[in-house]
Structures are given as structure tokens and as C-alpha cells.
N, C-alpha and C positions, 0 to 999 in steps of 0.2 A: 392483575395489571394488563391494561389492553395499548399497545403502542401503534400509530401510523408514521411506516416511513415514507419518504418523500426523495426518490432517489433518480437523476436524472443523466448521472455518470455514463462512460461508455465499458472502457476494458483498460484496467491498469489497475495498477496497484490499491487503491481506494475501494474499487468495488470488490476485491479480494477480501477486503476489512470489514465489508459491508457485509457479503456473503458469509465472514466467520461470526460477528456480532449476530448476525439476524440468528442463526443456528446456535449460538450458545443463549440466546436470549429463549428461545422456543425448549432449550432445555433445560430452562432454569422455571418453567410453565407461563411464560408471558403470550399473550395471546397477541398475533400481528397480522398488519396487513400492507403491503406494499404499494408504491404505486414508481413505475418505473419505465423506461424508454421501451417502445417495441423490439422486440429480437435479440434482447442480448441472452451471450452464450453460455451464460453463467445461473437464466432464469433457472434451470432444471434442479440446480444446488439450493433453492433454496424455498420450490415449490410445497418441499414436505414440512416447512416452517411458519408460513406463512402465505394469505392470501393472496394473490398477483394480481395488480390490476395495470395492464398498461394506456402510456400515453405520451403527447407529446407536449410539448412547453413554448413557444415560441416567440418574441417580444412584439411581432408585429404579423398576427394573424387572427383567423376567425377561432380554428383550434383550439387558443389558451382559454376564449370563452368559451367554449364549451368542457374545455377541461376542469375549469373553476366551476361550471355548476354541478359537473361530475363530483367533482371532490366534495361538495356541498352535497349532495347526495352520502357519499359512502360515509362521509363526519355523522351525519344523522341516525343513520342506519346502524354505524359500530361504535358512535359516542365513547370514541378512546380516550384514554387517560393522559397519554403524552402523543404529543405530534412533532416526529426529529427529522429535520432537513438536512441533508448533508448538498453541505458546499454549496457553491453562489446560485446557480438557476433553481433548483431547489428551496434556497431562501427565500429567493424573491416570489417565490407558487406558495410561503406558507399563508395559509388560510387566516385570518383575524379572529379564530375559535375560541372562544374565552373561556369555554367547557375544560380545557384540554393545556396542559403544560406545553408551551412551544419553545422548542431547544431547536438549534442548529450547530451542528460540528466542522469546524475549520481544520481539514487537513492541510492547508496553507496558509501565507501571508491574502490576508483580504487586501485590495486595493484603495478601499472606499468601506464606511458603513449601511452606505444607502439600500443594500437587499435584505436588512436584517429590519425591517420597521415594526415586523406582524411579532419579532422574536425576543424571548424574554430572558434568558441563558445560553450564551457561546459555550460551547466546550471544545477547547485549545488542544492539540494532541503535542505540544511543548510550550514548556513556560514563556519562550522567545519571544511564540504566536504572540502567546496571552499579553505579554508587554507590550506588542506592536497593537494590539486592537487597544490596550488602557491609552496608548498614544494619541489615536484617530481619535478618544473622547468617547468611547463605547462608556458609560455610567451602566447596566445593565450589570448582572452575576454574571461571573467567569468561573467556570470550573476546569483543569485542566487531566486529561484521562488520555493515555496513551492507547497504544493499538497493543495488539495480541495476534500470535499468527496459531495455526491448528498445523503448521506444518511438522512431519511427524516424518520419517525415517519410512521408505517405501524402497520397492525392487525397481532396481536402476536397468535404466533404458539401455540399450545393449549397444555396444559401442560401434561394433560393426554396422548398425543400423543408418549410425552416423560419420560414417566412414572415417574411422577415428581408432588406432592400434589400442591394442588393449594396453599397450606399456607406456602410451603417452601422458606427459603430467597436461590434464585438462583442467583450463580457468572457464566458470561458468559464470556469466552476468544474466540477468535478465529486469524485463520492464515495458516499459514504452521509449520508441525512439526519436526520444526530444532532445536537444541541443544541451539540455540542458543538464541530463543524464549520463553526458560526460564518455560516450562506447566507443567515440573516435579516441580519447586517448588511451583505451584499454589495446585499441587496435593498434595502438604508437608504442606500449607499450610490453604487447604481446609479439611485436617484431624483434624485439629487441632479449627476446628471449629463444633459445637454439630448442626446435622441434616442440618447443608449447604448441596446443592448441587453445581454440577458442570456440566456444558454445555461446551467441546471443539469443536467447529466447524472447520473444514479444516482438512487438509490429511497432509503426509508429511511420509520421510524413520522413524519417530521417533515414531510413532505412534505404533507396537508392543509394544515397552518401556513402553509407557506410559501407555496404558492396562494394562502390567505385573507391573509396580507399583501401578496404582490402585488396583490392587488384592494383594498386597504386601502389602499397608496401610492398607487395610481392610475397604475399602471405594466403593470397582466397582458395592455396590447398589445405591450411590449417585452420580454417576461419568456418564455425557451419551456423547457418542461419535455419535452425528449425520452425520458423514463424512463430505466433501467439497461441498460446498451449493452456487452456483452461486449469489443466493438473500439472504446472512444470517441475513437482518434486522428483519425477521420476529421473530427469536432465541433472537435476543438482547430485541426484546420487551416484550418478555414474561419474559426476565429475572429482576434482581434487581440491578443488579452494572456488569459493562464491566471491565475486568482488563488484563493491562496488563503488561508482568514479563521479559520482553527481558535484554539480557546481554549488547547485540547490537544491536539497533532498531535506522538507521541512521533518516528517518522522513518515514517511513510507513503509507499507509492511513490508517491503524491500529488507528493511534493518534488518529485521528477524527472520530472513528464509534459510539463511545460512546457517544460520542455528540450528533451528526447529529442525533442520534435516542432516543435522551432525557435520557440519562440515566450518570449516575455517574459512575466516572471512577477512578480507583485505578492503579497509574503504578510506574514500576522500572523508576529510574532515569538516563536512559541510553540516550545515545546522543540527540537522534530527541524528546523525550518525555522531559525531561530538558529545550530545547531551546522553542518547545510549551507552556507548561504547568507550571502554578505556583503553587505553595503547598499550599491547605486549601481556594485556590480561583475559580478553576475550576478542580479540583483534588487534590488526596491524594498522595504525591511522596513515598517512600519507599527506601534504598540502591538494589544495584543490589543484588541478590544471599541474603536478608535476609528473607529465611521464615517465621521467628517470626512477622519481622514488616510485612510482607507484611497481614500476619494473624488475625495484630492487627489490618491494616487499615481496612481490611475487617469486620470484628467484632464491629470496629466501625461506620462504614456506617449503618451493618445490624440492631444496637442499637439509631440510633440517624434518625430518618424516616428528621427533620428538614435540619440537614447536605447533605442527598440525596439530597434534590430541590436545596438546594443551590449552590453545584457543579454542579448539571445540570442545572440551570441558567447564572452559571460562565463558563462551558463551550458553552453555546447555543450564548455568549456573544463575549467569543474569535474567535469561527468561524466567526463570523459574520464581527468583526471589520480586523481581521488582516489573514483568512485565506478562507473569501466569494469564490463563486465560481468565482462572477463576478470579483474580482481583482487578482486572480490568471490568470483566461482567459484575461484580459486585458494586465496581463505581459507579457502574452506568444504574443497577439496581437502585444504591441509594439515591442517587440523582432524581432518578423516577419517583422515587417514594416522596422524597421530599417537593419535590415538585408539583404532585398530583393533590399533596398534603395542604394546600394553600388553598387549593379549592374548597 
């Protein structure tokens, strides 16, 4: 099986999914080739998996043509089997190659069907997606295939490094910092807790904000901003509970790092953490936008050491049964085969 992706993302969560898929795909013997934005921090992870070819995509330049004869080049040359676009600018670059099974995967609500024309198979990472695209009038196959994270239990980043007492209960979020992801109420919420700290890992336009609110609650000695961290399991293990507060979190490999890295996890109830997660079995749910509750869950984790294992036992359970790596990669396997099958 020969696959070309087509990835045009920058640094968040998607391309974390991107980076674990290409590397479980390369070890299941799929032959791949990439083609992806110049300089992201992530190329190195996935070098030993596949081909790298970068470039840039643009709607209104000379660039996209020459990008498009490039790619018309490299189709010829490695005449793959499937060509998978991830998300919108990426859809709109897929090629019209009738050689080749062309999928593209929605880690969100699309706005519109218009960049999907060259595309034969959506695949939805929750069934929500998949209802809102049968909505728009998408007639095409839908397959819906969740994410899978490779996060794994690692030696925790040293606490003193982050000025941070070894006896403190530490809440750890992390992500990109969009509006939408909800860190200002974590920060509303982590005030309202006596000697918590706070660990936000990831960058994002929203991050001034969140500084100047932290010096607004009266908290920016509790609060540490380690920036965007390629490898942040090291941060989640030093911590005490992973949480997170999104408004809209469609299925983010966000869901699963709290897992994957044994720790207990506190989230808003928002789309992809709802369809994962059950409340009091492998997590603590919350409403969207309540700082109180989200306060209290936290307060109560930090008070009941028993309830911790438990949800990290009940998440260590769910990944295992219904979000393994290995039946993720097998979806995407069959998907492939049948796809390629039609040819």
C-alpha cells in the first residue's frame, strides 16, 4: 500500500495525530510520502516514516502553480494508492488523480462543501461531524475513525525547573491558544483554588490575554507558561490532573493525553470530549463556560488522591478498548484497501 499525504497544518493538536498516524502507518509497512508546509517542528518525527516534500499552498499566487505541477510530478513518479488530505487547504490542493483513492479527513465542523470536489470519502473523527456534512448535502461515503494518541507514561519534567514546590497540587492544560479552548476560565478557575498551580503548554494569538489575566487575578506566581513543547508528556507527568475547558473541541488528540500519560482528566462537555468520555468513570465532565464547576471538579480530584486512580484507570481502560492505536490504524487500513480495491 503506497499512501500520499497532503498536510498543510501548522502546530496543534491535528498535526500531533498526523505525526502518530504517519508512524503507526510506516509500521504497519505502508509506503508514504508527505508533502507539508516548510519548517514545521514536528518534520524530524516523522522523517524516518516517510518521504518529506515541502511547500506552500496559497489561493492567490504564482506558488500554488507551481506547487500543483510539483505534485503532478511526485503522483507520476510514486503512483500511490490513496491520496489523504487532511482539513480544508489541503482539500482544496487535492489533485483530480483517478489512479489513486482520494479521502480527506475532517477534524472539524466544515463550513461549506466547496474544497472537497477532487474528494471521494470524508472521514469524520465523530459522528456529529459526519451528521453536519450528510446536512450540507455531502452524497459521497463517510466513514467515521477516531484519533489515537502514542502518549505513553515518560520521566516528568522536574518541578523546580518550573518554579513550582514539589508539594504543590499541579493542573496541567495544554494546546493552542484560541478563544475557543476555553484557558481563560481555567485561569478563573485555578484562582479560586488556595496554592494550585497552573502549567499551560502551547502558544497560540491568545496568549498576551492570558498572561494579562493572570496578573489580573493575582495569580502569574502560580501560573507558568512553558511555551509550545513538541514532547509535552514530560509537563503532564510532573503534573496532578490534565484538564481540559474548550467551548468547541470536535475530538482533539487533546481527549486522550491525559490518558495516555496516566493522569486524570477534568473536561468541559463539549462535542468530541461528550462522545469520549463518561462522567465519574474516566473523567470528571463539567458544563461549557462554568468556572465554578470546573473549580469544584478540580478541588475535588485535588481532595480525594482515591478518585485520581480511578479515572486514570477508567481512562487507561477506554483508550484501550474503543480508541487503541492498533484499531484506529486498522480502520484507516481497511479504508485503504477498500478504496484502492475499486480501482
Amino acid at each position: 500500500m503506497k499512501v500520499m499525504h497532503i498536510h498543510f497544518g501548522k502546530e496543534g493538536g491535528a498535526e500531533r495525530f498526523f505525526v502518530n498516524l504517519v508512524n503507526a502507518l510506516h509500521d504497519r509497512g505502508v509506503e508514504q510520502r508527505v508533502l507539508v508546509r516548510p519548517g514545521r517542528s514536528w518534520r524530524g518525527e516523522i522523517e524516518g516514516s516517510a518521504k518529506v516534500y515541502e511547500g506552500v499552498f496559497r489561493r492567490i499566487s504564482l506558488s500554488r502553480f507551481l506547487l500543483r505541477w510539483r505534485m503532478s510530478r511526485i503522483l507520476r513518479e510514486f503512483r500511490p494508492d490513496v491520496i489523504m488530505a487532511w482539513q480544508l487547504r489541503a482539500s482544496r490542493f487535492m489533485p483530480a488523480y483517478k489512479d489513486a483513492f482520494r479521502i480527506s479527513r475532517l477534524g472539524d465542523y466544515p463550513e461549506h462543501l466547496g474544497y472537497y470536489a477532487n474528494v471521494e470519502t470524508l472521514v469524520c473523527i465523530t459522528p456529529d461531524i459526519a451528521a453536519k456534512v450528510r446536512e450540507f448535502g455531502w452524497r459521497g461515503d463517510i466513514e467515521v475513525i477516531a484519533n489515537f494518541t502514542r502518549a505513553t507514561p515518560v520521566a516528568p519534567v522536574a518541578r523546580s525547573d518550573m518554579q513550582t514546590p514539589d508539594d504543590a497540587f499541579v493542573v496541567v492544560g495544554m494546546g493552542r491558544f484560541a478563544k475557543r479552548k476555553g484557558f481563560d476560565g481555567v485561569l478563573r478557575a485555578v484562582q479560586k483554588i488556595d496554592g494550585a498551580y497552573l502549567w499551560l503548554v502551547g502558544d497560540g494569538p491568545e496568549r498576551e490575554a492570558l498572561e494579562r489575566l493572570a496578573d489580573e487575578l493575582g495569580i502569574r506566581d502560580r501560573v507558568r507558561f512553558p511555551g509550545w513543547q513538541t514532547n509535552a508528556y514530560g509537563y503532564l507527568a510532573a503534573g496532578d490532573l490534565f484538564v481540559i475547558n474548550s467551548s468547541h473541541e470536535p475530538l482533539g488528540n487533546v481527549c486522550f493525553e491525559g490518558w495516555g500519560a496516566g493522569k486524570p482528566t477534568v473536561s468541559s462537555r463539549a462535542e468530541g470530549p461528550s462522545w469520549v468520555m463518561t462522567h465519574e468513570r474516566d473523567a470528571l465532565m463539567v458544563d461549557c463556560g462554568d468556572d465554578d464547576g470546573l473549580a469544584n471538579a478540580i478541588r475535588r480530584l485535588r481532595d480525594d488522591p482515591e478518585l485520581r486512580v480511578r479515572l486514570s484507570e477508567g481512562g487507561r481502560e477506554t483508550l484501550s478498548t474503543r480508541f487503541s492505536e492498533e484499531a484506529i490504524t486498522d480502520a484507516y487500513l481497511d479504508l485503504f484497501a477498500r478504496g484502492a480495491a475499486r480501482r
